[in-house]
C-alpha positions in Angstrom: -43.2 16.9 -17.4 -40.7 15.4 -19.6 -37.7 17.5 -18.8 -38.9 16.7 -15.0 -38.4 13.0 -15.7 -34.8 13.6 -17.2 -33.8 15.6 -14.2 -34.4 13.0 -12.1 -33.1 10.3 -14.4 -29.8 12.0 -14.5 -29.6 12.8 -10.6 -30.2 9.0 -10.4 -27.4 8.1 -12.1 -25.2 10.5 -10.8 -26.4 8.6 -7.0 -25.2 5.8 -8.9 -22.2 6.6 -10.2 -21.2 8.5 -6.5 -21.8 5.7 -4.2 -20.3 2.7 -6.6 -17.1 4.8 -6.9 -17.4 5.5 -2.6 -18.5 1.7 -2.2 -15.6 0.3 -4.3 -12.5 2.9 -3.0 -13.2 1.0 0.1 -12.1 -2.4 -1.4 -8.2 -3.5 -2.5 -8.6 -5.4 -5.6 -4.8 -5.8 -6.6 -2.8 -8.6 -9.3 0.9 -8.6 -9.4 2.8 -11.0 -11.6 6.7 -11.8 -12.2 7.9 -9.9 -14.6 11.6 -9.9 -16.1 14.2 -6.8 -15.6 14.0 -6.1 -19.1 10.6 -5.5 -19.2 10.9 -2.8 -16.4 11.5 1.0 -17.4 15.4 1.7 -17.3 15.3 4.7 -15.8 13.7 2.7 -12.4 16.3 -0.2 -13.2 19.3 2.8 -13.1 17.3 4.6 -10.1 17.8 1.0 -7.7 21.2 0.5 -9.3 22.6 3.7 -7.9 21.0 3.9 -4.5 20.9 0.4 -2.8 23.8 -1.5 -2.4 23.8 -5.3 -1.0 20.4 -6.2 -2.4 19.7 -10.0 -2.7 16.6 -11.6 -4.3 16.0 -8.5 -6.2 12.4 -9.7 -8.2 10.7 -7.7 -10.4 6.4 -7.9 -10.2 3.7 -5.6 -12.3 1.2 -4.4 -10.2 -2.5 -3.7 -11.6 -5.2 -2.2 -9.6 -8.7 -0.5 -10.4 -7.1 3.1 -11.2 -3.3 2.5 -12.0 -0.4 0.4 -12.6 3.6 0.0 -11.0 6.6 -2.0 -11.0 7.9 -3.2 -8.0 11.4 -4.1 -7.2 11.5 -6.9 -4.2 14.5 -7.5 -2.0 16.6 -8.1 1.3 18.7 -5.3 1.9 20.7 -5.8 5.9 18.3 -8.4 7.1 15.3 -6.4 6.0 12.9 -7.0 3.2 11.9 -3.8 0.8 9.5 -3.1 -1.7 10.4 -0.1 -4.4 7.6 1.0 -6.1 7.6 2.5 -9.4 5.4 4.5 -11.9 4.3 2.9 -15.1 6.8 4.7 -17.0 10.0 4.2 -14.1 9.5 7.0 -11.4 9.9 6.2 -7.9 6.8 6.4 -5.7 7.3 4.7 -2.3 9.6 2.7 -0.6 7.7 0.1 1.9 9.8 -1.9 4.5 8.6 -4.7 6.6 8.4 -4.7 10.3 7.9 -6.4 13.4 4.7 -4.9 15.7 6.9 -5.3 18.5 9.7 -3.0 17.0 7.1 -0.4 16.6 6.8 2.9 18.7 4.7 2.4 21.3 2.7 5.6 21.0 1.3 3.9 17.3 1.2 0.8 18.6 -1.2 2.1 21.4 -2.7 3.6 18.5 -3.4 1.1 16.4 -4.6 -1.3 18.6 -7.2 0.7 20.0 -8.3 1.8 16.4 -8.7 -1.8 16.0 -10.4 -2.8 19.5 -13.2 0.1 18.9 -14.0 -2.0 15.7 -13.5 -5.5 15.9 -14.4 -8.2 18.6 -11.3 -9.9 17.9 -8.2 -8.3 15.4 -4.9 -10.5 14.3 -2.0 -8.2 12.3 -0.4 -10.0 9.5 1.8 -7.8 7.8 3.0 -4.4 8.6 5.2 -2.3 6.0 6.7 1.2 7.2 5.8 3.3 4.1 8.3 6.2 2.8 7.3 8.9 0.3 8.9 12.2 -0.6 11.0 13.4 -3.4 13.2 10.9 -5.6 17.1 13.4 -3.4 14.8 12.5 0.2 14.2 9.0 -0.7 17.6 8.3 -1.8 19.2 10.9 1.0 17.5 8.6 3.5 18.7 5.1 2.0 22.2 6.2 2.2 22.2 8.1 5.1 19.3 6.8 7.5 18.5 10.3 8.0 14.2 11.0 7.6 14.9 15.0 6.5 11.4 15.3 4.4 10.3 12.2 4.2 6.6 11.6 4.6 6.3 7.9 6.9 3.0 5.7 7.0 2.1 2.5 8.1 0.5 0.0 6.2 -1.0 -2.8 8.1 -2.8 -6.1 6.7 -5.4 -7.4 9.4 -8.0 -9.7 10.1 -10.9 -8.1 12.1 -14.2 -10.2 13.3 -17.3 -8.8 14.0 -20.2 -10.5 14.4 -21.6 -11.2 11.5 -17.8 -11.4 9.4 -14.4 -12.2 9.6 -11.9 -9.9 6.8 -9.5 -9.4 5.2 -8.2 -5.7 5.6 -5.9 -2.6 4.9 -5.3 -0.2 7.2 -3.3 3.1 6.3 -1.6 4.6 9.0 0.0 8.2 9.9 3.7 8.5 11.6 1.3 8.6 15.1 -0.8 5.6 14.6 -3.8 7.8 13.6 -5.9 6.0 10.9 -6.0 7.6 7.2 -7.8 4.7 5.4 -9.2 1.3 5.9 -10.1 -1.0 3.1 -10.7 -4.4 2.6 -8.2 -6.4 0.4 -9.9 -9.1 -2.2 -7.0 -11.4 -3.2 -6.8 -13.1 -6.5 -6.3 -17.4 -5.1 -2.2 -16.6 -7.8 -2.1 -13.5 -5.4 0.3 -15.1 -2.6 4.1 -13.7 -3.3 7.0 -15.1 -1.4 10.6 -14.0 -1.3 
């Protein structure tokens, strides 16, 4: 009788512990704050220095979030503004470039929007970043070159959707097609609003 009561005690923290961890991978919960250049690994500091050229208002942030923590290196490079994001201890993870929804193929606009109209009565797209991963030669093979070879692309898109009961915040990760990986909704701290 006892050992029946522990058995279900443990499977009931186990629900517990599954469904807080599904419930809360479903929410953004993100700080960044200005940080200085010499208080950013080197060996990300070097990495930038050799592979862009013609940055301007290079600013360095810390990034916390529920599981890890980054530096990121802001700037305008030919009209366009990047984000460089690095490990904790200086390795390059992503390179995310803003865009215009118009400039967008139309095949993931058509996409998108439709991911969007199947959920939301009414949908407004605030920020859009064309994501780039792959290995630190394909990243930096692609910034001096232009050329994609291996590189992984996503889309990362920050909308408001309504419903009828709500009107949030989200995050919406996209494939190279438009196809939806992830959605989450973004909690911002009120110190949360960066500017170039």
């Amino acid at each position: 009788m006892k050992s029946e009561k522990m058995v279900k005690k443990y499977w009931a923290i186990f629900f517990f512990c599954f469904f807080s961890q599904l419930t809360y991978g479903q929410v953004k919960i993100e700080k960044e704050s200005r940080v200085m250049s010499n208080e950013v690994p080197e060996i990300a500091i070097k990495w930038l220095e050799d592979v862009f050229d013609h940055k301007k208002k290079l600013k360095w942030y810390f990034e916390e979030s529920a599981n890890s923590c980054s530096f990121e290196a802001k700037f305008i490079r030919k009209g366009k503004k990047y984000s460089v994001e690095f490990s904790e201890t200086g390795f390059i993870e992503d390179i995310e470039v803003f865009e215009h929804w118009r400039k967008l193929p139309h095949s993931v606009r058509d996409n998108i929007s439709d991911y969007m109209e199947d959920l939301f009565i009414k949908s407004r797209i605030e920020k859009i970043q064309i994501q780039y991963t792959g290995s630190k030669e394909d990243i930096q093979y692609w910034v001096q070159t232009d050329l994609l070879n291996q590189m992984v692309v996503k889309y990362e898109v920050e909308f408001y959707g309504q419903t009828e009961n709500s009107k949030k915040l989200w995050e919406g990760l996209f494939d190279r097609d438009g196809k939806v990986l992830m959605k989450r909704e973004i909690l911002l701290s009120p110190s949360n609003n960066l500017f170039y």
